[in-house]
N, C-alpha and C positions, 0 to 999 in steps of 0.2 A: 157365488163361487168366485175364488179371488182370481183376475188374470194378471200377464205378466207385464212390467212396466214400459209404455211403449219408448222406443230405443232413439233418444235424443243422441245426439254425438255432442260430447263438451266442447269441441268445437265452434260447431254450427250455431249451438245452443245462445249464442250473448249476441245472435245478430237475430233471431225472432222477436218480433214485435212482442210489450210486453203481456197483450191480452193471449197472445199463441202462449208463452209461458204459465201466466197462472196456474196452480196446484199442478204443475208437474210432480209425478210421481208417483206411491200402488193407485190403484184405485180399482175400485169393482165394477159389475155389470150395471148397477144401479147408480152408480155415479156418487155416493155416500161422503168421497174424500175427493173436495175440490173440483175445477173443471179441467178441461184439456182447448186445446187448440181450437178454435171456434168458438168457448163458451160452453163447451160439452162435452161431460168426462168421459175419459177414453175406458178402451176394454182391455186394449191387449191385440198382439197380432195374431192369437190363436184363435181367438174366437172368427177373425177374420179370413184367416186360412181353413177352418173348418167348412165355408159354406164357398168360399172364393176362391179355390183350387179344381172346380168344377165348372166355371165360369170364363166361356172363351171372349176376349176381342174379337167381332164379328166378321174383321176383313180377314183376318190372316186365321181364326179358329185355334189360336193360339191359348193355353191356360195364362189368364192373367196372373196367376200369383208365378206360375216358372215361370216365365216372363221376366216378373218383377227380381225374382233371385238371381235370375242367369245373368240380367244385364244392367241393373239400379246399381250407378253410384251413390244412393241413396242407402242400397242395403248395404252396401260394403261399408258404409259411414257410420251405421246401426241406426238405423234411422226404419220407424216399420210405417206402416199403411196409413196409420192416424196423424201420420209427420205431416203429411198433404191433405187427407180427405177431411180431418178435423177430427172429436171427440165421437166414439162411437154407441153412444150409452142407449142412443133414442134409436137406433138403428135396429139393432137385432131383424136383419135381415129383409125388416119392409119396412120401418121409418125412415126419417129424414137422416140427412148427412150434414154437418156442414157446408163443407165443398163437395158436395159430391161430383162435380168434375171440374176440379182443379184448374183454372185459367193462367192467364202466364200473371195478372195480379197479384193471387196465390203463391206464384214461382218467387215474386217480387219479394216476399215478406221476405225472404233469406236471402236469396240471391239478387243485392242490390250493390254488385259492383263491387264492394270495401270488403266485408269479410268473408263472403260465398266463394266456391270455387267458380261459378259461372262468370257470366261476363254482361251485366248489367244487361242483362237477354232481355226482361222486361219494355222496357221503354227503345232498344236498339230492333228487337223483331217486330214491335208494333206500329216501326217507320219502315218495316223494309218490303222491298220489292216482293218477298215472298208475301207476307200479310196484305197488302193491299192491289195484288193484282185479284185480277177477276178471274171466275170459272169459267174455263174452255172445254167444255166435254166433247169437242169432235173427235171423232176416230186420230184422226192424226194428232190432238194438242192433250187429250187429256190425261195421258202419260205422265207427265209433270205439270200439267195446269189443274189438276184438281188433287184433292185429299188420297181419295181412292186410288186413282189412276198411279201415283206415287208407289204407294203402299204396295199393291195388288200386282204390278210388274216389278217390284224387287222381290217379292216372296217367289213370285213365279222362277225370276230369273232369266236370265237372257243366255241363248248358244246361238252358239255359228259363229261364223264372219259378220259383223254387224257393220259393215259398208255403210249399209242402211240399216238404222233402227227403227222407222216406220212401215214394215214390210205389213202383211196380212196376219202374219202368224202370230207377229209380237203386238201385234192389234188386240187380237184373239185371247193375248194374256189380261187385258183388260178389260175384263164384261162389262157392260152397259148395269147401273144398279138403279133403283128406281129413283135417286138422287144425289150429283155430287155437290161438295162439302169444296171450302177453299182451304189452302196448304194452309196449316197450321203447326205447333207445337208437334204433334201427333204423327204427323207427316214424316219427322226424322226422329224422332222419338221412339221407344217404345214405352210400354206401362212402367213407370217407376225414374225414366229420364235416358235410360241407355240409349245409345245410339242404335238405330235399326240396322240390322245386318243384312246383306241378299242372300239369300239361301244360296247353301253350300250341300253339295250329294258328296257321298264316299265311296271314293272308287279303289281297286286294290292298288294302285300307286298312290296313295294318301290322297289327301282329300282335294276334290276338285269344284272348283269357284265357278258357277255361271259367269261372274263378270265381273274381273279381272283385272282392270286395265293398267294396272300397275307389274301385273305377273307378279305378284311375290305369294300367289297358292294360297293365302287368307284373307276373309274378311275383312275391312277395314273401313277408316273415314272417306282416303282415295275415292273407293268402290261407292260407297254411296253417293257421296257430290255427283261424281261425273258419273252416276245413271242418271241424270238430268244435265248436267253441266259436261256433254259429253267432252273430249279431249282425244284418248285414243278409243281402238275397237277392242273388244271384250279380253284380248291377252297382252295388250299394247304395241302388238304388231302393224298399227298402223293409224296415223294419223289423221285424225279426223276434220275437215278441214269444208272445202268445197271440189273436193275430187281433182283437185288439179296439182302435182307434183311441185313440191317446191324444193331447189337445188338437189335432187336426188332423191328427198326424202318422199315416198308413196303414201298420197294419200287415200283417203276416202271420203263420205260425206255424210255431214253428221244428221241427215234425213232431213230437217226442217233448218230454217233459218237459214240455211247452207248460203246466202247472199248477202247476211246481213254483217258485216265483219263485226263488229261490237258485240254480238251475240253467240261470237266462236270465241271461245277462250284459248283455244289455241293462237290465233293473234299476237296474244301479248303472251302468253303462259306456255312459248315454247322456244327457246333459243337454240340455234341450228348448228348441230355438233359441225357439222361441214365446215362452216363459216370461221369458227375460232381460230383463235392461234394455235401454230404448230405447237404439237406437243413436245416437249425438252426443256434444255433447262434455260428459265426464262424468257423462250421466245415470246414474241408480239411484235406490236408494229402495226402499221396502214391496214392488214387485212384480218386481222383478229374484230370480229364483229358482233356485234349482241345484240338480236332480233328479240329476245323474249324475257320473263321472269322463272328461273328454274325452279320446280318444285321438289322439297322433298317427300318424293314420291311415297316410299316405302316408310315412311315417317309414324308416329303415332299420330301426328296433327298439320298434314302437309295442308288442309286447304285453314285452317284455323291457326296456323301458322301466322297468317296476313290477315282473315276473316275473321268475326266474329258474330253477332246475330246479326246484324246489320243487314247484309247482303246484300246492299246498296251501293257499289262503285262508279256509277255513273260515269263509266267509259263513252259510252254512246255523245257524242259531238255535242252540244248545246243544253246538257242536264248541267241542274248546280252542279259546284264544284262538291268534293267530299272528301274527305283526308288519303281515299285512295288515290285519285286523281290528282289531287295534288301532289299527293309523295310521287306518284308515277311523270311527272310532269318535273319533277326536280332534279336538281344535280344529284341527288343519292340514288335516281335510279337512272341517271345519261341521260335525263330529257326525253326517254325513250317514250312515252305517250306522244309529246309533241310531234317526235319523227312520227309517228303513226297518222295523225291529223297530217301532216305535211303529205305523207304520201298519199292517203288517200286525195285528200283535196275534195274534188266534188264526184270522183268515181264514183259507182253504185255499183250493185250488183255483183256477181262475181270477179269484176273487175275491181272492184272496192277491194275483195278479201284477199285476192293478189296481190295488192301493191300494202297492205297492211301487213303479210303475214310476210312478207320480202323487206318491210323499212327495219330498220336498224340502227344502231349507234354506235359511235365510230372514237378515234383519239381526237376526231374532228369537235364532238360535244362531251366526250366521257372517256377523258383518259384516264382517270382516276379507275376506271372498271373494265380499259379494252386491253391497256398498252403492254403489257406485260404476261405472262400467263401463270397468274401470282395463287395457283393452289397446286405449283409444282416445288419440291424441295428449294430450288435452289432462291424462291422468292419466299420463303419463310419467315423472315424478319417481317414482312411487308403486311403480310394475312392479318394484322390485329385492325389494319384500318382499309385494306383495299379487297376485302372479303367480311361479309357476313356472318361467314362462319369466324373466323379470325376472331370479328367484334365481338359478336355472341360468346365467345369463351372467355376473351382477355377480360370482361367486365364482368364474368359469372363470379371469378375465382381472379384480383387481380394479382397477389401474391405468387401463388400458384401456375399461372399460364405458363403454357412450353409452346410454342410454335409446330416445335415437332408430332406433338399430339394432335393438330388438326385434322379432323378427317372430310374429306371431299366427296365418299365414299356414292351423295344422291348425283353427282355432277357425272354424265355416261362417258364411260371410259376411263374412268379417273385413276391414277395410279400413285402411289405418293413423290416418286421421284419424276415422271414426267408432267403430272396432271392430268387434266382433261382438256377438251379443243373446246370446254363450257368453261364461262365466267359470270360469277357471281356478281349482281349487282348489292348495295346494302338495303337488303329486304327488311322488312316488316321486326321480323324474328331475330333482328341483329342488336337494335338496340330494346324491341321490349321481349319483355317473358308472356306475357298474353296479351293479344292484339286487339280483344275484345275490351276487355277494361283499360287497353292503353298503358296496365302496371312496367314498368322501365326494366332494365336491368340497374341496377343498383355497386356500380363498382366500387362506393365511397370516394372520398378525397383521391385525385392523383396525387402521386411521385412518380416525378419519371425521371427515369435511369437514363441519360443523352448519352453516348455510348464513347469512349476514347478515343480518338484519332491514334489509328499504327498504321505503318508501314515499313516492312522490313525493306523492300528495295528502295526508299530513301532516308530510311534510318529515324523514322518517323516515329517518336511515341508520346501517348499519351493516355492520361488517367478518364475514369467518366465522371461528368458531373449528375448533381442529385440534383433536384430543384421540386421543392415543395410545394402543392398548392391548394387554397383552402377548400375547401369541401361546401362547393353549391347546391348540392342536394339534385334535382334532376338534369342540371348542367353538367352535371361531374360525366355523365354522358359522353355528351360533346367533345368535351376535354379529353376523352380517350383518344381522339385522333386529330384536334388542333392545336398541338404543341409542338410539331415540329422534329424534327429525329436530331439534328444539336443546335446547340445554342451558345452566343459569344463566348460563355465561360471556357467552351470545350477549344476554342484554338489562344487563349491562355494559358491553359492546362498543358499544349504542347511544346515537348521539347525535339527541337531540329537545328543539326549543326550549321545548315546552310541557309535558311531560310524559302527554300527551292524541295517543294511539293503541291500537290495535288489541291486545288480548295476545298475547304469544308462545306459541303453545301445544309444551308438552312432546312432544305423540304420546302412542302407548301402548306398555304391555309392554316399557319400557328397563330392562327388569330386568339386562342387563349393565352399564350405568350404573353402577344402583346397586351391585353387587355392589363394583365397583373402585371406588365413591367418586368418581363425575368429575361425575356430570351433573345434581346438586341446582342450588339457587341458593345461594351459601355467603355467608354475610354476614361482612365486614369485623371483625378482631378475636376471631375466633371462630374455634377449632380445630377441623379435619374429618380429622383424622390418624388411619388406623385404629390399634385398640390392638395392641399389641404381638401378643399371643396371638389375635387376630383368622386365623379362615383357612381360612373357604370359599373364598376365591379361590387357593388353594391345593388346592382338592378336583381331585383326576383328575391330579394333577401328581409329582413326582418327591418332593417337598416332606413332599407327603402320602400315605406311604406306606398302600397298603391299599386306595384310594378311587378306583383305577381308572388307567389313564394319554390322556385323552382331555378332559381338561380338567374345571372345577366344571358347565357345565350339562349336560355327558353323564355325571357322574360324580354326579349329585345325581337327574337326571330320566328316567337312561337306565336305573340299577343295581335295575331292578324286574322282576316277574316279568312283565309288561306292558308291555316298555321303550317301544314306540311309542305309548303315552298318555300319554307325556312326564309323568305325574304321579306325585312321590315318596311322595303318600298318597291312600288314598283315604278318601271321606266317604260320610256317609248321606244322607236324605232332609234333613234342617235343614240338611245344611251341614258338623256337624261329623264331624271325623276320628275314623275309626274305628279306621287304622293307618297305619304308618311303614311305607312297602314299599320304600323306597329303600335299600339294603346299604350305600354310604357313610356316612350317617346314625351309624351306631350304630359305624363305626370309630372314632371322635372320641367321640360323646356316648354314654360309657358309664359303669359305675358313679356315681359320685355328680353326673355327669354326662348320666345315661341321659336321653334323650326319653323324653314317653309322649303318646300319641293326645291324652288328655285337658289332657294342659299344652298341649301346643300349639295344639290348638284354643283354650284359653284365653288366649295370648300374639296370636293371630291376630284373635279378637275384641277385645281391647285397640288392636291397632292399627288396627283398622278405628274405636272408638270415639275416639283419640286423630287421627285425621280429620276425623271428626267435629266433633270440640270446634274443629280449625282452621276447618274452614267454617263453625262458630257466628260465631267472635273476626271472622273477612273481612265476616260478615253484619252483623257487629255494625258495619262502618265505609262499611254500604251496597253493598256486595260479596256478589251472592248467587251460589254456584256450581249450576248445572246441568249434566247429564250427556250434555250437546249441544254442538258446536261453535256460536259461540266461547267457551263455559264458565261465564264472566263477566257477571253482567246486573247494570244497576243494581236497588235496589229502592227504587222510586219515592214508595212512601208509608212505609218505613222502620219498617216492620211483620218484617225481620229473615226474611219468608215469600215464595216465588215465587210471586207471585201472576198467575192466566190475562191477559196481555198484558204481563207484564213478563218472562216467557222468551221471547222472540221478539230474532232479530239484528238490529233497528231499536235495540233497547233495550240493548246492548252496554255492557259496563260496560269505561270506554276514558280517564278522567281519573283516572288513578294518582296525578298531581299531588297532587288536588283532596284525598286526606288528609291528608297531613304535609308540604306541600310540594315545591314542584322538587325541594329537593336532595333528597331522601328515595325520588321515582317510583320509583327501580328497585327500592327494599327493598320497597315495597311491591307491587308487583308479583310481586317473588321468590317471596312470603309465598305469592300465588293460583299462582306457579307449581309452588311445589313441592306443595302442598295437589294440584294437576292432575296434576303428575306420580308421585303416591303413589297416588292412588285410583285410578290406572291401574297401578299396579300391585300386587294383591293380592297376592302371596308377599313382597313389600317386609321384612315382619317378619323372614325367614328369608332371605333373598339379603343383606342385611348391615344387622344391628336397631341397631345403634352409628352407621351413617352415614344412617338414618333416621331414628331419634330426635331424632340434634340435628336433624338438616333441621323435624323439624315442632318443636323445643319452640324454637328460635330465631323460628320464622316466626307461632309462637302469641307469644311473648317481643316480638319487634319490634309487630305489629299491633295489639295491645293497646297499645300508647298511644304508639310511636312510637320505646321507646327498647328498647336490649337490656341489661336490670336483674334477670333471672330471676324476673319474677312471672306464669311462667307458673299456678302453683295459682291465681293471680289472677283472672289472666284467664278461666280454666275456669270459676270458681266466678261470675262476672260474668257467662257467659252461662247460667247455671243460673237466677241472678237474671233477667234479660233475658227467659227461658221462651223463648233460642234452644236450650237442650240441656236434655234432661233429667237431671236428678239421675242415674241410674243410670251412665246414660252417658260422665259427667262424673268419676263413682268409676273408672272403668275405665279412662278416659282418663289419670288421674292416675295410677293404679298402673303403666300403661305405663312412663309417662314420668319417674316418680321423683320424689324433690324436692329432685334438686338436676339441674343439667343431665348428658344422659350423658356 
């Protein structure tokens, strides 16, 4: 009897191993045409629904084939029963199977990362904490320490107030069975791959959730994690924690661990509405604070958002490190792990889970994520790099992106014109699209649009410049948000009658600027061509054999044993480098070209003092810089020092003119912009030390006395005289910069 073709998805179908393919296609009960999947011709999923729709999974008495229909992204893909279990020819109901119980090896054959929808689950679940912990069947652990215990209290379901989740009752929903099993596959699973739901009852107000913690009245991924990974209580009325109030917010206690802070996700996975910035338009400042990582809640994939099989982040103090702990430890999330290590220190106890679920990050370590309250209208421009969601869209679709379309909607309280008192750090989900396979978002090549200088009360206008840039492939990432918001070109671009406006400020961190050479202020007459032999911008590329294929800033700050600390070295307590941890590094600079820790920290402190010497020369023309928006203050009694009421924006230093005159404002200005846009970016010396040099010895060269003549040793050694810089600093400065120009 002939049955029907078991249901490959074309898809799927070019990532199965080729012995899975062989004689795909009719075939009969006897196997006549070809083999199937295992070496054993398939039947068809009717023959397998004829005896297997009558046939429960034991914990829950579930029919496995509804089961399979209701919840298999497998069926929705057309994909039927012999996709996994193998050829069913030998089977007819008491032979062998193939696979007859499908391991995650089996999972592997498809889902290996590249063309599967999953997430390299194979080899990420069978390092992770769930696979290799052990069975705890005591009444109080086996809820989430074993197979069963899993299973068996989400079907039940959890009611009440769950303060406490290890009460007697919710004991009770766990029977004692003659053997358990360690969390597996199976565990979050159901038959076919869906995720397991917790039962849901119907009430006549529509349908009601045992456990909830999200409140949004359905089932979802939320609901499952945190019935083990508790967070809040069963409608998210309450925070689960160790029963001790923190700023206002009531907690409860998540029945076990309740002392161990690393083992409360609330910790780190709850940022405290309280704490934030006022809400309106653009507040921040000192007391806008970010205790936690926000999830979205209501999400289709709020814990898989960050997570993927893995389920290894090694928060707990002295485990290896892991790409979560590192990202959580980095500037893209405030360093906020570290504050958590700092406050606890050597607490324990419930005193541990106080001073962790209290630490936070401030504009003291993450201004880039406290300062402002950038998911309300009036910081709109800002969302594409000081919000996650912002990144997340502007690289989906970079054509396309509106600002105004961002929605903030998981952050509580959130409204589009004031925001929320929540602030996004840049999570997991900002720059990849799946966190398990690590796939990027993909914005292709930037152009960015650096936007005109206007202003109607000084009569100020100007055009935007474009600036193209090549297309590094998982760099181009990066590049969404290290270019700077304008660049030299944008204050030649202006026209103003007096000379007498506001400065253009660079931004920070355009260290892809620098790297290509686009985004100094370049002065007239003067070559900014990189050299020949020049070729970090080359690193990660086909060019540069060795150094990775994912572009120079994945291939310079990713190639470490640390990649998600974005840092190719690390330092000590002073500052300097102790080593070169980035693998690209040493493909290039080897032999007589070798780095060492020590040179480079010493090229690094040269160009931090060769800054220096510029903001003496700028001081020296009444141009004092500070480390405050707008950067520029005059100095009024010309003492070359900020003195208390001359940093203040009343006192704006804004008559560029008023040195060299008209024709000259924009050199002059250049001079304080590139001086702004260097010392915003510290790796400057190393993203490309040729197109920084000239940038500062032209802008020391012009500012000193108006013309571009090469006396920069001149100029250095005038502000020596002056007792704007000190002698030491001024040797260093010099040795940077040469003498002659680079």
């Amino acid at each position: 009897m002939s049955r029907k073709v078991t249901k490959y998805s074309a898809v799927l179908a070019v990532s199965l191993f080729a012995a899975a393919l062989a004689g795909c296609g009719s075939e009969n009960k006897e196997g006549s045409i070809g083999t199937g999947p295992g070496g054993v011709a398939t039947v068809g999923d009717t023959a397998c629904v004829q005896c297997h729709s009558a046939v429960t999974e034991a914990l829950t008495g579930e029919s496995l084939i509804a089961q399979y229909q209701k919840s298999s992204p497998h069926n929705t893909a057309g994909l039927g029963c012999e996709s996994c279990h193998g050829g069913g020819a030998q089977h007819n109901g008491v032979g062998p199977l193939p696979f007859a119980q499908p391991d995650a090896n089996r999972c592997a054959d498809c889902h290996d990362g590249t063309t599967a929808v999953a997430t390299n689950s194979n080899t990420a679940f069978a390092e992770s904490r769930h696979n290799i912990q052990t069975i705890r069947s005591g009444a109080t652990c086996r809820r989430c320490h074993t197979h069963e215990g899993a299973v068996l209290s989400n079907i039940a379901g959890y009611t009440g107030d769950l303060a406490t989740l290890e009460d007697t009752v919710n004991q009770n929903k766990v029977p004692l069975v003659s053997s358990y099993s360690q969390i597996s596959c199976a565990t979050c699973h159901e038959h076919g791959g869906g995720l397991r739901t917790i039962k849901a009852t119907n009430g006549a107000a529509g349908p009601v959730v045992n456990w909830d913690p999200n409140n949004n009245r359905t089932v979802d991924q939320f609901d499952l994690c945190t019935s083990c990974h508790n967070m809040y209580s069963y409608n998210g009325s309450t925070l689960l924690t160790n029963g001790v109030p923190v700023n206002g917010v009531t907690t409860g206690t998540v029945g076990h661990h309740e002392t161990t802070w690393y083992r409360i996700i609330a910790t780190t996975h709850f940022d405290n509405y309280s704490t934030g910035p006022q809400a309106g338009a653009g507040a921040g400042g000192t007391n806008a604070k970010v205790e936690g990582y926000v999830l979205r809640r209501t999400g289709a994939n709020p814990c898989f958002d960050c997570h993927g099989h893995e389920a290894k982040t090694n928060t707990r103090p002295g485990r290896d490190a892991t790409i979560h702990s590192d990202w959580a430890k980095s500037a893209h999330a405030g360093g906020l792990l570290t504050a958590k290590y700092n406050a606890v220190g050597s607490l324990t106890g419930a005193a541990a889970v106080n001073a962790a679920m209290n630490a936070y990050v401030d504009d003291n370590t993450a201004i880039a994520w406290t300062h402002y309250n950038w998911d309300a209208s009036s910081r709109s421009s800002c969302q594409r790099c000081h919000t996650a969601t912002g990144a997340a869209n502007f690289m989906s679709n970079p054509a396309t992106y509106n600002p105004t379309g961002n929605s903030f909607s998981h952050l509580q309280g959130w409204n589009a014109t004031n925001g929320s008192k929540q602030n996004e750090l840049l999570y997991c989900w900002g720059c990849h699209t799946n966190a398990g396979t690590g796939e990027l978002r993909n914005p292709g090549a930037i152009t960015e649009n650096y936007a005109g200088v206007n202003s109607t009360s000084t009569g100020t206008t100007g055009t935007a410049v474009t600036i193209s840039y090549p297309d590094i492939a998982g760099s181009n990432v990066c590049m969404t948000c290290h270019l700077g918001r304008e660049a030299g070109e944008n204050i030649k671009a202006i026209t103003d009658a007096d000379g007498i406006l506001g400065f253009v400020n660079s931004h920070y961190l355009a260290a892809g600027g620098q790297l290509f050479g686009k985004t100094g202020y370049e002065y007239a007459t003067r070559s900014y061509a990189k050299p020949t032999f020049f070729a970090h911008d080359k690193i990660g590329t086909a060019a540069a054999p060795g150094t990775g294929s994912n572009g120079p800033c994945a291939g310079c700050h990713m190639t470490t044993p640390n990649s998600h600390s974005f840092l190719p070295v690390t330092k000590d307590g002073t500052g300097a480098i102790t080593a070169i941890t980035s693998t690209a590094c040493a493909t290039c600079h080897a032999g007589a070209y070798a780095l060492t820790p020590e040179a480079l920290t010493a090229e690094e402190e040269e160009y931090v003092a060769s800054l220096e010497a510029l903001k003496a020369a700028l001081a020296g023309k009444g141009i004092l810089f500070f480390n405050a928006h707008p950067y520029f203050y005059r100095d009024t009694n010309a003492n070359g020092i900020g003195d208390p009421g001359e940093l203040v924006s009343s006192n704006a230093f804004t008559n560029w003119a008023g040195v060299y005159g008209l024709a000259l404002w924009k050199d002059v200005m250049g001079a304080a912009f590139n001086a702004n846009l260097l010392i915003h970016d510290p790796g400057g010396y190393a993203h490309n030390r040729f197109y920084v040099k000239r940038l500062i010895w032209d802008s020391i060269d012009f500012i000193y006395d108006g013309v571009l003549n090469n006396d920069v040793a001149a100029a250095i050694d005038a502000q020596v005289t002056a007792t704007r810089l000190d002698s030491a600093t001024a040797t260093a400065a010099k040795a940077y910069l040469g003498t002659t120009r680079p």
